[in-house]
Structure formats: C-alpha cells, structure tokens
N, C-alpha and C positions, 0 to 999 in steps of 0.2 A: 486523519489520512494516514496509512499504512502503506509504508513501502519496501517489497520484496520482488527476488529475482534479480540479474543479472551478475554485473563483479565486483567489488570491492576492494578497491585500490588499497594494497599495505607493501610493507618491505618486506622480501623472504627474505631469510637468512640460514641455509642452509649450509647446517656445523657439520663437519668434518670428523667421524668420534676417533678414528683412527689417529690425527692431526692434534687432535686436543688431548689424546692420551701422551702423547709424546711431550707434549710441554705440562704434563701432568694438570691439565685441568677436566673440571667435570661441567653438564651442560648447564646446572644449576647456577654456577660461579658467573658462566658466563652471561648467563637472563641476569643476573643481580648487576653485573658491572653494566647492562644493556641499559637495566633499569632505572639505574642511579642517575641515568642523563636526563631521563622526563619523565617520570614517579606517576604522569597522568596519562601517558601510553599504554595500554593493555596488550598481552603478548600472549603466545601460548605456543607449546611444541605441537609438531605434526610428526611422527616416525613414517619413513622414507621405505619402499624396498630393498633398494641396497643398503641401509643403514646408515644414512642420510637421519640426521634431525632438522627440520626444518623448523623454525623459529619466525613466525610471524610477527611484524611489526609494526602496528595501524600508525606510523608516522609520515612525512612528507617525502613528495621526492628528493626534494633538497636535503631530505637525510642521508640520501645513501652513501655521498662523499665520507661525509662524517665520519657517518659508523663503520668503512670501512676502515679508518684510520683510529677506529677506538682502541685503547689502549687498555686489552683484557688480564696481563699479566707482563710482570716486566720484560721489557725485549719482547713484548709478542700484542702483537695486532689484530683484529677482529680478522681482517684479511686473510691471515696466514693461517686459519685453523677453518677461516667459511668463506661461503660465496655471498656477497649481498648484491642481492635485483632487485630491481621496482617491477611487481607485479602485482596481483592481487591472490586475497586468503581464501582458502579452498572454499567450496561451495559446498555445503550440505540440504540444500536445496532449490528450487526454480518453480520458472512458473511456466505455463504452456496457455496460451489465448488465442482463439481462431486457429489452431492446431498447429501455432506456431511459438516458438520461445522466445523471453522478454521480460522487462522490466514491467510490473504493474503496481499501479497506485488503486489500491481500495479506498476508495472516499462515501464517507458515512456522514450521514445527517447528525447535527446537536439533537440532544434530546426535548424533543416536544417541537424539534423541525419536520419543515414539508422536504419530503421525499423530492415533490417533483421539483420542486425550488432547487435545493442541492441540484439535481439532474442538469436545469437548463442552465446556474449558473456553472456546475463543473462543463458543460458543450460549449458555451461561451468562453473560456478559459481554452479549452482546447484548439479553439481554432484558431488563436492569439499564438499558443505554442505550435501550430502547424503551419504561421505564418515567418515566428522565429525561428525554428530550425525546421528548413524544407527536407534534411536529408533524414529527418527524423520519419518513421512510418509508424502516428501514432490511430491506434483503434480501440473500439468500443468494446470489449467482450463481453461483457455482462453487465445486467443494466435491471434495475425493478421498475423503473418507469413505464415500462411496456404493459407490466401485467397490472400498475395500479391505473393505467389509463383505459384499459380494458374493462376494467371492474368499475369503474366510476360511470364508461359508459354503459356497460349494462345495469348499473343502477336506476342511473337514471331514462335507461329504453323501458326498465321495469316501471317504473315511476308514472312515464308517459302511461304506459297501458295500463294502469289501474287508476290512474283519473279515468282514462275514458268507459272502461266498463261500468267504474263507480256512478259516471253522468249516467250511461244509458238506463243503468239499473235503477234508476230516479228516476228520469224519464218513465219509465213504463209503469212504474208502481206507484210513483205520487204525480206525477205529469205536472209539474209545477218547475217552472222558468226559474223562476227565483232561488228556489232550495236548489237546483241543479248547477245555476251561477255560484252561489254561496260555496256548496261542497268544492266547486271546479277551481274557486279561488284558494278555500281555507286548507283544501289538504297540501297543497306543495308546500304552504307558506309555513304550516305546521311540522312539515318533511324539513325545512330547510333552516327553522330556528331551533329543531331537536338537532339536527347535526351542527349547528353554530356553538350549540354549548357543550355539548359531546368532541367537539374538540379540544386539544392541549394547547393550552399559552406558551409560545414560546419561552 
C-alpha cells in the first residue's frame, strides 16, 4: 500500500540570516548542533522570499519547546536567531480524486493475487474506517474491479454462445442426442480446468 497526498506534520524552523550573522554563525552550524540531539531526524533547508531559511524538522511536537531553548552558540538560543512552529513540510506534490484533493492510498495486490479479493477485502476495511471516523469523507476513485468483472462477464456471455451454436451445429449435421450432450458437457469443463491451471498460485 502506497500512501501520498495531504500534510506532513514536522517542525519549521525558520532562521533568521540577518540574526545569525550577528552572533557570527552560519546555517550549517546551526543544522549540525540541531542534529546532534537526534542523528535519526532528517532535516533539510527551504530558501524563503524574504530570505528566510526555513529548516525543516520531521520531529514531535513535544520538540518545539526544546529546540527552542537549544543552545546554538554560547549566550545564544535557537530562539533568538529563529522562529520554531509545529507545522508541516512543504508539499511538492498532491493528489486530486473525484475532482477533489486528498489523501490516497494505492492498494495493490501481492504477486499471484486476486485482484478482486484485494477489492472486496480493501471495501470491507473501508466501511470499518467510515464507521470510526464519521467526519472522515472517505471514496473510491479508482478501482480495476469494474473492468476485470466486465471482462469475466463477457467471457463467459462468450462461453454461453458458442456452446449453444456448437450444440445446434451437431444437431443438424450429426443429429445425434448423445454427441450433442457430450460436447455440451466436455467443452465448459475443458474451458474451465484450462483456466484452473493458467492460473498463478498464490
């Protein structure tokens, strides 16, 4: 399952370049001393219009007190050269479903799964989450169940019609009950242990 679209909660930290020249430090210095408190944080600058460095920080919101009060250089405080907010990191993409925007989850079959299997049990699942959160408006946008259950049934509308041509064409040219039973039994049975094995084991 694949999930894209919406926000993604991190810390801004937007540095001051003006503020941090004055206490002579540079943006680098102050990502390393950011760093050194949780080395498993990943962070990265964003350049601002006004010249703003924004400094993203995928950490909690319980951090913001913190890192306000980190200690970037003697006598000087993360505070006093930046702004730090709980918000989330820029977006460089979205999704649009039923011509509206939103969080989507792509969900994909394992390999040598049924399609329609995935289908009913991700429908099952959803209406479980449509039951926990009511203010959620969750929808279907795209779906291949529609068109593999179309195909299956014209397969088998196909199927129906050439038994019965195949009976009549016996009928009239051997007129024989039996071979007409025979064929009418052995070709579906034959249709349907060639697709048995033509299928992937899970």
């Amino acid at each position: 399952m694949e999930v894209f679209g919406g926000y993604q909660s991190a810390i801004n930290i937007a540095l001051d370049p003006l503020k941090a020249k004055k206490y002579g430090l540079d943006f680098n210095k102050v990502a390393q001393v950011i760093t050194a408190t949780n080395k498993d944080m990943p962070m990265g600058f964003l350049k601002g219009r006004e010249g703003f460095f924004t400094l993203t920080y995928y950490g909690d919101k319980a951090d913001v007190g913190a890192l306000k009060h980190l200690v970037v250089a003697p006598n000087v405080r993360l505070q006093d050269i930046a702004d730090v907010t709980w918000s989330y990191k820029k977006r460089f993409s979205g999704y649009m479903g039923n011509g509206r925007s939103g969080i989507a989850l792509a969900i994909q079959r394992a390999p040598g799964g049924s399609v329609l299997d995935v289908s009913k049990a991700a429908r099952r699942e959803l209406k479980i989450l449509q039951a926990q959160y009511p203010r959620i408006d969750f929808q279907i946008s795209d779906t291949q169940r529609d068109l593999i259950e179309t195909a299956n049934t014209n397969m088998l509308e196909a199927l129906r019609d050439a038994i019965i041509y195949t009976l009549i064409v016996l009928l009239f040219f051997l007129g024989n009950f039996r071979a007409i039973i025979a064929a009418g039994l052995s070709i579906p049975l034959v249709f349907f242990v060639s697709a048995h094995e033509s299928t992937p084991v899970p």
